[in-house]
N, C-alpha and C positions, 0 to 999 in steps of 0.2 A: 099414407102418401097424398099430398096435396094434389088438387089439376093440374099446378104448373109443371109437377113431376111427371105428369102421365104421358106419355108419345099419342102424338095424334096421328101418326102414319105410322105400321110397325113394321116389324123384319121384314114382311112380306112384300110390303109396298117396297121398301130399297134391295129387294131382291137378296136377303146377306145370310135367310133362317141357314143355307142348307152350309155355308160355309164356315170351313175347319177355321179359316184365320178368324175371325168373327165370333165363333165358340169360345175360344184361345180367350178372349176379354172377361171378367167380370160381369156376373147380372148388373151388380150396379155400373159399369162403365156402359156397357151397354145400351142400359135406358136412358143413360146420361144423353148419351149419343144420338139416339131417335128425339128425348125432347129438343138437342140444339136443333136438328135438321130441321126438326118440325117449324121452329122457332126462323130459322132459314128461311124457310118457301114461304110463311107469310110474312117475312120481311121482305123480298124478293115481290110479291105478290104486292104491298103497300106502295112500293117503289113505282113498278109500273104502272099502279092504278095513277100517284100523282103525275107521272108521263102523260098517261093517257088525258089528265084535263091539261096539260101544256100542250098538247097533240089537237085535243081538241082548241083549245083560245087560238093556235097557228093557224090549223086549217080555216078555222072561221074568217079571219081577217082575207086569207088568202082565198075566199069563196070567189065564183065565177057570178053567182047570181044568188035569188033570194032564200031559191030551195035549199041550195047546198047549207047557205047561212045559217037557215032554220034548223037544219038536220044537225049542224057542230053543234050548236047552242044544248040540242037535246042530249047530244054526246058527252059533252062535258058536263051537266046534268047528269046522267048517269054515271060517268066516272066519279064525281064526287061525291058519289051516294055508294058506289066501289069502296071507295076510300073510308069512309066512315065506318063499315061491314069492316072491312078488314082490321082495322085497326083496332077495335073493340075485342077483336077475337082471343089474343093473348098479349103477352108481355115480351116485345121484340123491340129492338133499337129503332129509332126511327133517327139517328145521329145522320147526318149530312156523312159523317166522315165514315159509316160504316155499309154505304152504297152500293151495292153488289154489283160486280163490274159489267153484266148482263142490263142491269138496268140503268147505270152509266154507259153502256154504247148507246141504247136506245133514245136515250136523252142527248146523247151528243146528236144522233138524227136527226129527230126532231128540231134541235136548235142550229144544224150547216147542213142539212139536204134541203134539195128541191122537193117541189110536188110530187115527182115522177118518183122518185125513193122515198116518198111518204107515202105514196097509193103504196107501190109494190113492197116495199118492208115492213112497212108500221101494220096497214089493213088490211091488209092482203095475205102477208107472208106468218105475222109475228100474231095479230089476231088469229090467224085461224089456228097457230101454231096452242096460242094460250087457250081457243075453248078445247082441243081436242087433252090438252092439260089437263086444264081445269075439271072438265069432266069426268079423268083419273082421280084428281083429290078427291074431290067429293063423291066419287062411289069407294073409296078407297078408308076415308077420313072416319076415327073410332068416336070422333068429337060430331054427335048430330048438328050442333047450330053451326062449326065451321063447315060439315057436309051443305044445309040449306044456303048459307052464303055464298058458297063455289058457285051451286045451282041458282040464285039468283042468277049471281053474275052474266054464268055459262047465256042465261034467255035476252042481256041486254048485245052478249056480245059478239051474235051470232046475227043480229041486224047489223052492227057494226062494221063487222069481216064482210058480209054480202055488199052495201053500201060499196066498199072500196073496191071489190070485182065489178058492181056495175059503170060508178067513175070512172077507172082505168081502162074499160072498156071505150071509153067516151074517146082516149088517147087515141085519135084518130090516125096521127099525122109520127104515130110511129116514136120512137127514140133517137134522140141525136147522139154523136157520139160522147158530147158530153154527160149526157143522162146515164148512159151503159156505161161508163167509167168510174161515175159517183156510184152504181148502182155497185159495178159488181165489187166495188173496193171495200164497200160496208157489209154484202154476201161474202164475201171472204170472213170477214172476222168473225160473223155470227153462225158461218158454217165452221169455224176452228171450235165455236164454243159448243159444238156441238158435237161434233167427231171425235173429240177430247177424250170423252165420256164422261163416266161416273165421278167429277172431280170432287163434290160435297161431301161423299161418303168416302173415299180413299182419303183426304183432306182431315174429317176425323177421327177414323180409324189408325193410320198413323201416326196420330200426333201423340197416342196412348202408348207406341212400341218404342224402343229405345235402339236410335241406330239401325232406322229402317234401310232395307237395302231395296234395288229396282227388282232383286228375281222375288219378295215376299210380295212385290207390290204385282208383279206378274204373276203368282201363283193367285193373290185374292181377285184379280179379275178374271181371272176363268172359275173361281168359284161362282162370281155371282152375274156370268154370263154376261160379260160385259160388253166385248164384242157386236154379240146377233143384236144384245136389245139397243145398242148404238146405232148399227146399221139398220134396224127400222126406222129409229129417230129420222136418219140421214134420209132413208124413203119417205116418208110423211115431210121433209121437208122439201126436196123434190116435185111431190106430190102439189102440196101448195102452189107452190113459184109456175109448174109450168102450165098450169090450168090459165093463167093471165102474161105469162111472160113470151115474148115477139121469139119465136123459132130461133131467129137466126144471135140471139143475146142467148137462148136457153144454150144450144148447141157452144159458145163462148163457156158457159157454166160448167159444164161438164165433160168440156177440152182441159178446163184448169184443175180441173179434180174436186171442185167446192164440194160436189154430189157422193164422191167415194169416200165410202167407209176408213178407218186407220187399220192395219191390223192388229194383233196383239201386240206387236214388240212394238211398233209405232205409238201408241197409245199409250202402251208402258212410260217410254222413252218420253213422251209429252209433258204425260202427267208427271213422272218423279220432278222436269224440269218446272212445273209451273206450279207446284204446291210449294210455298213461300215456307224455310224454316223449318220441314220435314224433309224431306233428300238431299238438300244441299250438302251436306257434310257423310252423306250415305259411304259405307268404306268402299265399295265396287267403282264409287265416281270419280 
């Protein structure tokens, strides 16, 4: 079997060894499966890294002074050297047209928010969000040089994250109501893609069954615990946002439900609707 056949995250990392529906497949569907996902996260992972130097060129122009200037420059510097790491790694699209819609909202930020949703989403919320990631893959990853590339990354991007809590801190003069409007319209959709759950692995687990229905797709998420390890997601992102976000916008967050968990049938009901060309035609729907 060649490298490009070998999974570089396995059962364990998508959480599926202990699951009957999962068994149910072929070894080889199987592997099949772990190398696309694998193939997934670093395309997902490229994607952001090129954000991350459009992140960096915006904020620079957008500097107050000469420090800040200096510190994008370095930033976009090391996202470009992100990018190179990743992309060497394996053989994954790098097609404009095949943009993972996580790193398509990020990009739409970046190019229609203000500052104030750039400090608090981009480096604040989404940074810290990717090293506590990041440092999953790579203690996780069976592949040693994509494990050391995660670990590079994880040491440039951990100045990065702290950089945008001391800025934001600088926010003296508070949020207008226009900032908390931008802000929490774009924490909506990135708190959906996150309460979601497991969409990658449901996504290609399905696409192998014939005529999936919503209760097969409910019995594989509580195989593979999909619930609890969402709502930790959902705390860790929490966790982020309100270390820097003004009391009275957090308390706004968590009146609208951004912070709450889905429960099972909620989740169920999401995903069969948002996996394109697997439930649509499900016989229950």
């Amino acid at each position: 079997m060649g490298k490009e056949n070998v999974p570089i995250w396995d059962e364990d990392f998508f959480n599926v060894k202990n699951s009957e529906t999962w068994k149910s497949l072929s070894a080889e569907i199987r592997n099949s499966i772990l190398v696309s996902l694998g193939q997934k996260i670093l395309q997902e992972a490229y994607f952001i890294e090129c954000a991350g130097m459009a992140y960096a060129g915006k904020m620079n122009l957008a500097a107050k002074n000469k420090e800040e200037r200096e510190f994008y420059c370095f930033v976009g510097e090391e996202e470009a050297k992100h990018l190179r790491m990743v992309e060497s790694l394996a053989n994954f699209s790098t097609s404009l047209e095949n943009i993972p819609s996580f790193s398509l909202l990020i990009g739409e930020i970046i190019q229609e928010a203000q500052r104030t949703s750039h400090l608090l989403l981009i480096q604040i919320l989404l940074e810290g969000w990717g090293l506590n990631y990041y440092k999953t893959l790579a203690k996780t990853a069976k592949d040693e040089n994509v494990a050391q590339t995660f670990k590079n990354i994880v040491k440039d991007e951990i100045r990065h994250h702290s950089a945008g809590v001391i800025l934001f801190s600088n926010h003296k003069n508070g949020m207008s109501d226009k900032e908390v409007d931008e802000f929490l319209g774009y924490f909506e959709r990135i708190s959906f893609m996150v309460k979601v759950g497991p969409y990658s692995i449901c996504e290609e687990v399905f696409r192998q069954k014939k005529d999936p229905t919503e209760e097969e797709l409910k019995k594989f998420l509580t195989e593979i615990n999909a619930v609890v390890v969402t709502s930790g997601k959902m705390e860790l992102l929490g966790q982020l946002i309100a270390k820097s976000l003004p009391d009275a916008v957090l308390e706004k967050v968590k009146a609208k439900g951004y912070l709450t968990a889905m429960s099972l049938e909620e989740m169920t009901s999401a995903l069969s609707q948002s996996i394109p060309g697997v439930f649509a035609l499900a016989p229950n729907r």
